[in-house]
C-alpha positions as CSV (number, residue, x, y, z in Angstrom):
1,X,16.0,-82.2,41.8
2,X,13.1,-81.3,39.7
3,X,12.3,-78.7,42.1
4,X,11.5,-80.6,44.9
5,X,13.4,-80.8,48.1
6,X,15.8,-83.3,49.5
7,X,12.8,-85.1,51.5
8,X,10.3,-84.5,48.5
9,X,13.0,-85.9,46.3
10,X,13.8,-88.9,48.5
11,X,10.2,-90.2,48.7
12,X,9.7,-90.1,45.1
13,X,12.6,-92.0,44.4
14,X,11.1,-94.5,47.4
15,X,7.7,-94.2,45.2
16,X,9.6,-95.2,42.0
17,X,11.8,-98.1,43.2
18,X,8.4,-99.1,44.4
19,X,6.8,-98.7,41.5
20,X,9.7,-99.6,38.8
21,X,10.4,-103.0,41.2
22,X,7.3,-104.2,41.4
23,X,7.2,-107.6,39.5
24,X,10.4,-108.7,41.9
25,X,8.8,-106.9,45.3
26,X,5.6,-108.3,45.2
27,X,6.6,-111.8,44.0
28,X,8.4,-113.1,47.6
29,X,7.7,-116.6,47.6
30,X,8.6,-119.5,45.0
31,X,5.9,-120.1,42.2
32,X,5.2,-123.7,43.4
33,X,5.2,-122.9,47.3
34,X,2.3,-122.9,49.3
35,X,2.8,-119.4,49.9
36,X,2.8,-118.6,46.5
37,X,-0.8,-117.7,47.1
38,X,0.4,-114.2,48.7
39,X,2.0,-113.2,45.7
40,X,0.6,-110.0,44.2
41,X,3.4,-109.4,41.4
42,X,0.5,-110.2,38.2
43,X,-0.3,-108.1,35.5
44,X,-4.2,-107.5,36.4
45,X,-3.2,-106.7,40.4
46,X,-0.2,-104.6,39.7
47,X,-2.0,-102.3,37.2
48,X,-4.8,-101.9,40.3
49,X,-2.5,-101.1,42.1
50,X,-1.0,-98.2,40.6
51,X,-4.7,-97.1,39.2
52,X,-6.1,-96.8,42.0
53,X,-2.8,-95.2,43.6
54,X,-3.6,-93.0,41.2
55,X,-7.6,-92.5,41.9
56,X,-6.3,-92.1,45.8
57,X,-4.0,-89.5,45.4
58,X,-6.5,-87.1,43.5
59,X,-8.8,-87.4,46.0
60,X,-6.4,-86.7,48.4
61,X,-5.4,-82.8,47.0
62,X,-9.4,-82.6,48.0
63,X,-9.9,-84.2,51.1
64,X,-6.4,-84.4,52.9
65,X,-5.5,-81.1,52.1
66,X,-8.2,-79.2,51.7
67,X,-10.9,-80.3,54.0
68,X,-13.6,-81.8,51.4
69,X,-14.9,-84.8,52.0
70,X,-16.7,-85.9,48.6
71,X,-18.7,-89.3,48.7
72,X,-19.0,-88.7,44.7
73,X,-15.6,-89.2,43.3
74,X,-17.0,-92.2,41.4
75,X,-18.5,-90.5,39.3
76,X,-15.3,-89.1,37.7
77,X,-13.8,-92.4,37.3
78,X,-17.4,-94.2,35.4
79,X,-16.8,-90.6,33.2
80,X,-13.4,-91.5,32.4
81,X,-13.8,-95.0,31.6
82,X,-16.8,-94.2,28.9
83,X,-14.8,-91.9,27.2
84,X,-11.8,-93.5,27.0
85,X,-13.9,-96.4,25.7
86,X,-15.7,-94.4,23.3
87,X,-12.5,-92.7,22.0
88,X,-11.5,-96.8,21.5
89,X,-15.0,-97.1,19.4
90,X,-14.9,-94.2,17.0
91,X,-10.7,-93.3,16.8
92,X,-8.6,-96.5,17.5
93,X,-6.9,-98.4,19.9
94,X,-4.0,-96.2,20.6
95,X,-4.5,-95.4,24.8
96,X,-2.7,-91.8,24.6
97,X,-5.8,-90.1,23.3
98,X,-8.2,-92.1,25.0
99,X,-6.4,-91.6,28.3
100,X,-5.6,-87.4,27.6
101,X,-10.0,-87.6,26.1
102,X,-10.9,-88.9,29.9
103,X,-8.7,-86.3,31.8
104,X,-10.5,-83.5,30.0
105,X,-14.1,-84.9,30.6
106,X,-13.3,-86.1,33.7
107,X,-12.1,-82.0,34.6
108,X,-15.5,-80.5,32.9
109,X,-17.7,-82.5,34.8
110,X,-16.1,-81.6,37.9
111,X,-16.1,-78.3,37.1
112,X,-19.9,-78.8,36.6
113,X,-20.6,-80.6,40.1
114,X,-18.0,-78.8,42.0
115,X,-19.1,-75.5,41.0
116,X,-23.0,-76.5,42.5
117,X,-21.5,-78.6,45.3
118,X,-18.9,-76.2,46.5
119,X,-21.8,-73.6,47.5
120,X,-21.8,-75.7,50.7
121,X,-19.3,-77.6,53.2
122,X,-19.1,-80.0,55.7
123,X,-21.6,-82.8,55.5
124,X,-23.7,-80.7,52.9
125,X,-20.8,-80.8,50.3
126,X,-20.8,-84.4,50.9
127,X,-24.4,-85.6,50.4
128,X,-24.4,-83.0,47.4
129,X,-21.5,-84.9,45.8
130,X,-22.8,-88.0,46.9
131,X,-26.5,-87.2,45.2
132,X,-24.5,-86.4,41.9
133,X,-22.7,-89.7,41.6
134,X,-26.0,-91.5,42.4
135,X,-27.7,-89.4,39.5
136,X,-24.8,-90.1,37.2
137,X,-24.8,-93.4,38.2
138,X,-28.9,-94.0,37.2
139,X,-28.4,-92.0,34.5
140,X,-25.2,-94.2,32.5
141,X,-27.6,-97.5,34.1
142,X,-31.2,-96.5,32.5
143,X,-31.7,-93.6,31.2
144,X,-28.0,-92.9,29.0
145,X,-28.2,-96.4,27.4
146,X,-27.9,-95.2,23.5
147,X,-24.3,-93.7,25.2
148,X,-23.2,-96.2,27.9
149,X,-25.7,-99.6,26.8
150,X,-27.1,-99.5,30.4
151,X,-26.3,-102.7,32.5
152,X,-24.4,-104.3,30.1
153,X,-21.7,-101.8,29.6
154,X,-20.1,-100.2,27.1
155,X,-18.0,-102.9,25.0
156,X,-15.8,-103.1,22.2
157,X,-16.8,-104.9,18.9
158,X,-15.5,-105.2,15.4
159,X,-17.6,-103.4,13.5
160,X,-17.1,-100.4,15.6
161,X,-16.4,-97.5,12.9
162,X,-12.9,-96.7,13.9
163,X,-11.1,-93.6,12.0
164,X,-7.6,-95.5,12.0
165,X,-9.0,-99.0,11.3
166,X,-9.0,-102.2,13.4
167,X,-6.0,-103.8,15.2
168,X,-5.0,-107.1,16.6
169,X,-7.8,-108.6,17.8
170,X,-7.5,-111.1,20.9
171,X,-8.5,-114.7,20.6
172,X,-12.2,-113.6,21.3
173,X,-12.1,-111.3,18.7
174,X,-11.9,-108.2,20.3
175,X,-9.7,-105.6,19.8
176,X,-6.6,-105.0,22.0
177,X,-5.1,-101.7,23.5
178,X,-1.9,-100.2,22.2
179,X,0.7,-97.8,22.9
180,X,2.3,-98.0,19.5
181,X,1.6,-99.8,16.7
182,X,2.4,-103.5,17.4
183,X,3.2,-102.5,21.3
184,X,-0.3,-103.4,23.3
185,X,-1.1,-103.6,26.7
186,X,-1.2,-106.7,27.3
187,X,2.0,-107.9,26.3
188,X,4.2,-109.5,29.3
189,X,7.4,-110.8,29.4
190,X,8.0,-113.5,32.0
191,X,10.9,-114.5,33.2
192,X,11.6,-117.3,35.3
193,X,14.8,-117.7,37.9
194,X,14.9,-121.1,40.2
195,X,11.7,-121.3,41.7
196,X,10.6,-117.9,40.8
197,X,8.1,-116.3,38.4
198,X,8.3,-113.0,37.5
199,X,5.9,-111.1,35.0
200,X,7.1,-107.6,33.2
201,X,3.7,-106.2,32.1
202,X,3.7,-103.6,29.2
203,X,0.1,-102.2,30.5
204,X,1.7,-101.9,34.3
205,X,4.8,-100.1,33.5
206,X,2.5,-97.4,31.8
207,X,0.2,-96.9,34.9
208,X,3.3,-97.2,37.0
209,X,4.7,-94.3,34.8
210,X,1.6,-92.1,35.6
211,X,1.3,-93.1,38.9
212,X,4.9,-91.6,39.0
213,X,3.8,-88.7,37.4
214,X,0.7,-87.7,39.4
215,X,2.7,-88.3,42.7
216,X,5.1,-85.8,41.7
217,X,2.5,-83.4,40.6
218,X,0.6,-83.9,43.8
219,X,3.8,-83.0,45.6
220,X,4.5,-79.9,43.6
221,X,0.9,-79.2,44.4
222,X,1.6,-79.7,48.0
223,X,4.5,-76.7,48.3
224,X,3.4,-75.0,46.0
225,X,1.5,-71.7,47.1
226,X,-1.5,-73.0,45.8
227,X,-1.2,-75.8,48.4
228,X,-0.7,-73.3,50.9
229,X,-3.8,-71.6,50.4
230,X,-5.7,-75.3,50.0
231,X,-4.3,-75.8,54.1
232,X,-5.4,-72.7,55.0
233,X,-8.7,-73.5,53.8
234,X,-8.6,-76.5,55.8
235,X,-7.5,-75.2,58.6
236,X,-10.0,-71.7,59.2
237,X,-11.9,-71.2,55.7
238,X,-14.0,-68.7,57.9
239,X,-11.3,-66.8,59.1
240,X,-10.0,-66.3,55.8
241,X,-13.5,-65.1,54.4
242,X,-13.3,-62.7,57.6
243,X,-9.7,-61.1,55.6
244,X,-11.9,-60.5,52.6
245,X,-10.0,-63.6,50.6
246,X,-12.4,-65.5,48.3
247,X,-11.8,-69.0,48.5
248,X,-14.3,-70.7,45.9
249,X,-11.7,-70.4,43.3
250,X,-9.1,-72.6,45.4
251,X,-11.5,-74.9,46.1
252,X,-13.1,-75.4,42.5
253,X,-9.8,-75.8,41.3
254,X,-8.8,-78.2,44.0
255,X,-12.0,-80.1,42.7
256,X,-10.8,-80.1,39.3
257,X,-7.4,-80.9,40.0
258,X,-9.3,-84.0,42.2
259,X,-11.7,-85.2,39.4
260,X,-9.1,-84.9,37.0
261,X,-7.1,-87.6,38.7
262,X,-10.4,-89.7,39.1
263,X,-10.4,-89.5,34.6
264,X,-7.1,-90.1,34.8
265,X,-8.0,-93.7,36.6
266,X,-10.9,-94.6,34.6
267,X,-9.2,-93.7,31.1
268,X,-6.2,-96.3,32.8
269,X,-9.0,-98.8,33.9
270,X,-10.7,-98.9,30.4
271,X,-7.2,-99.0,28.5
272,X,-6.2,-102.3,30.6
273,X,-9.8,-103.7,30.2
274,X,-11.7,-102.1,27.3
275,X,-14.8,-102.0,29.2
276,X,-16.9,-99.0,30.8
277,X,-20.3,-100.4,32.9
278,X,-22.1,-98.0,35.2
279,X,-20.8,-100.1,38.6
280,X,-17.9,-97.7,38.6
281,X,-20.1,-95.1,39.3
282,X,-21.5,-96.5,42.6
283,X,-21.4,-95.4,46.0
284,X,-19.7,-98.1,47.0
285,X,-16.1,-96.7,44.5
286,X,-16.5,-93.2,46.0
287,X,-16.5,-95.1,49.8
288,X,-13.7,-97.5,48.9
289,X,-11.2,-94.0,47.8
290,X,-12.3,-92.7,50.7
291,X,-11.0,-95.3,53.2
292,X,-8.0,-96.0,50.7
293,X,-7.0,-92.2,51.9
294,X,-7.9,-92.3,55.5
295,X,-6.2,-96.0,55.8
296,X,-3.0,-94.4,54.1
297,X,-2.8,-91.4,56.0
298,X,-4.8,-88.4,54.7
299,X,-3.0,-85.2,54.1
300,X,0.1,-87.0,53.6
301,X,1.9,-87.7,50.4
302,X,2.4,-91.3,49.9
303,X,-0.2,-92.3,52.1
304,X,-3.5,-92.8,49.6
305,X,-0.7,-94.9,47.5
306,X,-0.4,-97.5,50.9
307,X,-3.7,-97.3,51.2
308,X,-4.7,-98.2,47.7
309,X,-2.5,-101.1,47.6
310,X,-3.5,-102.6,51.1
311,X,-7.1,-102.7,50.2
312,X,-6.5,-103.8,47.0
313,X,-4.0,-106.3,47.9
314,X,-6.7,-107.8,50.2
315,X,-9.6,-107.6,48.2
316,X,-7.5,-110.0,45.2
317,X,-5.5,-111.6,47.5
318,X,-7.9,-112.8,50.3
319,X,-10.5,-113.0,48.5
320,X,-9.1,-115.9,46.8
321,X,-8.3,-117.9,50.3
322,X,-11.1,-121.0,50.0
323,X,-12.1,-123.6,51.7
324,X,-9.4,-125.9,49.6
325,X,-6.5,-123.4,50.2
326,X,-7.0,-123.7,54.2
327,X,-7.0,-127.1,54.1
328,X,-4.3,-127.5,52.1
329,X,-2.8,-125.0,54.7
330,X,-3.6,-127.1,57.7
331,X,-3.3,-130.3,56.7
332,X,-1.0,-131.6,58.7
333,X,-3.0,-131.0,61.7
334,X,-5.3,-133.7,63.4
335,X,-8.5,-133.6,61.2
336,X,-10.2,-132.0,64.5
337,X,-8.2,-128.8,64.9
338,X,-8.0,-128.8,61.4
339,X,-11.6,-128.9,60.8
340,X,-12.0,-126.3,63.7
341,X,-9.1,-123.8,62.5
342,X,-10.6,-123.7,58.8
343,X,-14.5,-122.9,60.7
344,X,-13.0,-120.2,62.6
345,X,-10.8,-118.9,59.0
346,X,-13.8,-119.2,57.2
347,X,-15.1,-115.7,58.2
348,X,-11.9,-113.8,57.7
349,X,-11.0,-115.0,54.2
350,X,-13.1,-115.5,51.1
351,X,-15.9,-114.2,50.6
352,X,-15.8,-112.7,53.9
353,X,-12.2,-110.6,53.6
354,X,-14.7,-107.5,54.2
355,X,-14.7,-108.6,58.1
356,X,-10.8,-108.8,57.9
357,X,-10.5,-105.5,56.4
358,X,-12.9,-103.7,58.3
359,X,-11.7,-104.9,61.5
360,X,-7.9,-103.9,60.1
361,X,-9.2,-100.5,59.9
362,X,-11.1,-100.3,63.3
363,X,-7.7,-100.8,64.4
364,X,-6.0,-98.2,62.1
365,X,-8.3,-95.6,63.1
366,X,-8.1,-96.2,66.7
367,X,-4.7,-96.7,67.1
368,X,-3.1,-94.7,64.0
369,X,-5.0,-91.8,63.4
370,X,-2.8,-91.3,61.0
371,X,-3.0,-94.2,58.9
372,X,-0.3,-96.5,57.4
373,X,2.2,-93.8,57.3
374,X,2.1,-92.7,61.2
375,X,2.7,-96.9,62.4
376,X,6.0,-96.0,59.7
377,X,6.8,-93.0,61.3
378,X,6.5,-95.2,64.9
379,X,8.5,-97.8,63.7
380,X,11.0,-95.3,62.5
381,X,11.2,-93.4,65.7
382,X,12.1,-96.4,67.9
383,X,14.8,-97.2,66.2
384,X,16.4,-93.7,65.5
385,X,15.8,-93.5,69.5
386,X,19.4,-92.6,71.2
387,X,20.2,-94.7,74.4
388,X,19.8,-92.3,77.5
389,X,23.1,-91.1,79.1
390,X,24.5,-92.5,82.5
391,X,23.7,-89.8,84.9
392,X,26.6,-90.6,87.0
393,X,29.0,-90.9,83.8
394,X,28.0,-87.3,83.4
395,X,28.7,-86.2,86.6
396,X,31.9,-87.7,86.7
397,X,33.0,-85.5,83.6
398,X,35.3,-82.6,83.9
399,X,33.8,-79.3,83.6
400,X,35.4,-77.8,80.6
């Protein structure tokens, strides 16, 4: 189907149950239970979910499968949002051309870095892409502030000279994404059943459709023979260098392809939140895709998806875990071990969720190498494990 493989085809139909199923998967518990607080099925953390899904998966055709390790891909995404943004400012509010505007900025100024960057590998390629961001990142903070209003950030206002005219505004008076006239982002349908909540989000359900969309082009990608040269590269780029095969073009594409992606998240991120600021630029975005993919499972296909969602799922989720959510947690314990258990939770939840997370992927890396999806593929092959045979049942059989 669609000219993928039974496998291939398989996981993307995993991917879009996933994906389609959303407001009822990640809403388990009843709205008024005290584990309601686990609940991840909301507009804002469903469309970061599937943006960043996206962002992950990008990076992954560059790192996973070719070999690159960029520490820059920020970059890509800042571009993306500004121009998406900017499309917002001067066309209107419609999020097709904003979104298809960042794609093709996004893809020049990779083509830009990765064409300097991609004279060196290894660590060089990294700090090279790493020194871009940074410079892109000063640059849309001081220096670029007619274009991107420094610190502040780019914003929308109502006297922004739009070719199409205004649209609905929202009770703050600022104008609100679209996909149609009349159809904007923000429009959610809830629907409640018993003691459940559920929220149907206009704005998700069109990142969950490119989400779908760039997962099936990264698999294409992947058997494709392009992909084939990409692992090769991975694998021996000197050996193939040695067989006269030039691989810069492979690799620039495979950057382009990657930053791409990365305009493909921003112009999402800026058409959910009409709002481009230079902190998307940071060092910090380019490390948080890169243990996204290595948490997933790099080199694997729905692996920078798990990984986006688990870090995002505990940056919103645990992050929210206070002092009065623990208590109200614990207390029906003596106020002692209460008192104690909430000291001890203080440094795993909160403010602190980094320490949670960062020991969760100490323990990823040294026990699954290969992320999220090699504990699946355990958990898979102990229970597809056949019994072993009785070996005196066997010699008791009758030769045939």
């Amino acid at each position: 189907m669609l000219g993928l493989n039974t496998k291939d085809t398989t996981l993307l139909i995993v991917v879009a149950v996933l994906a389609l199923g959303a407001p009822f998967i990640l809403n388990p518990f009843p709205e008024a239970s005290s584990l309601a607080q686990f609940n991840a099925g909301y507009p804002d953390l469903m469309q970061r979910f599937a943006i960043f899904g996206i962002f992950a998966i990008g990076f992954n055709i560059l790192f996973g499968l070719t070999g690159y390790l960029s520490f820059g891909h920020a970059a890509f995404l800042g571009v993306g949002s500004y121009s998406a943004v900017w499309m917002f400012k001067l066309l209107g509010m419609n999020v097709l051309p904003a979104i298809a505007l960042s794609i093709i900025v996004a893809g020049l100024f990779a083509l830009l870095i990765g064409y300097i960057s991609l004279r060196r590998s290894g660590i060089y390629f990294s700090i090279l892409t790493l020194a871009f961001a940074q410079m892109s990142f000063n640059l849309a903070y001081s220096v670029l502030t007619p274009i991107t209003n420094g610190e502040t950030g780019l914003q929308l206002t109502l006297s922004d000279p739009r070719i199409f005219g205004q649209s609905a505004t929202s009770d703050g008076g600022i104008p609100v994404t679209n996909l149609l006239p009349g159809f904007e982002m923000r429009e959610t349908f809830t629907w409640e059943i018993g003691p459940w909540l559920f929220q149907f989000n206009t704005g998700y359900y069109l990142c969950a459709a490119f989400l779908l969309l760039a997962f099936y082009l990264s698999v294409r990608i992947f058997r494709s023979p392009f992909g084939l040269m990409l692992r090769a590269v991975k694998s021996n780029q000197q050996r193939m260098h040695y067989t006269g095969l030039n691989t810069r073009p492979y690799t620039l594409a495979a950057f382009v392809i990657s930053g791409m992606y990365a305009g493909l998240a921003g112009g999402l991120l800026a058409s959910m939140d009409p709002l481009a600021g230079a902190e998307r630029m940071q060092w910090t975005a380019s490390g948080e895709v890169v243990l996204m993919t290595i948490l997933g499972g790099a080199g694997t296909l729905i692996g920078p998806v798990l990984g986006a969602g688990f870090i995002k799922y505990f940056e919103n989720i645990f992050s929210k875990i206070n002092d009065s959510v623990l208590h109200g947690w614990f207390g029906f314990m003596p106020d002692g071990m209460e008192n104690a258990i909430i000291f001890v939770s203080h440094f795993f939840v909160g403010k602190s969720w980094h320490l949670t997370l960062g020991l969760l992927f100490m323990l990823v890396v040294t026990f699954l190498p290969g992320g999220l999806v090699e504990g699946g593929q355990r958990i898979g092959r102990l229970f597809r494990r056949k019994p072993a045979k009785d070996p005196k049942s066997a010699d008791m059989k009758p030769a045939e």
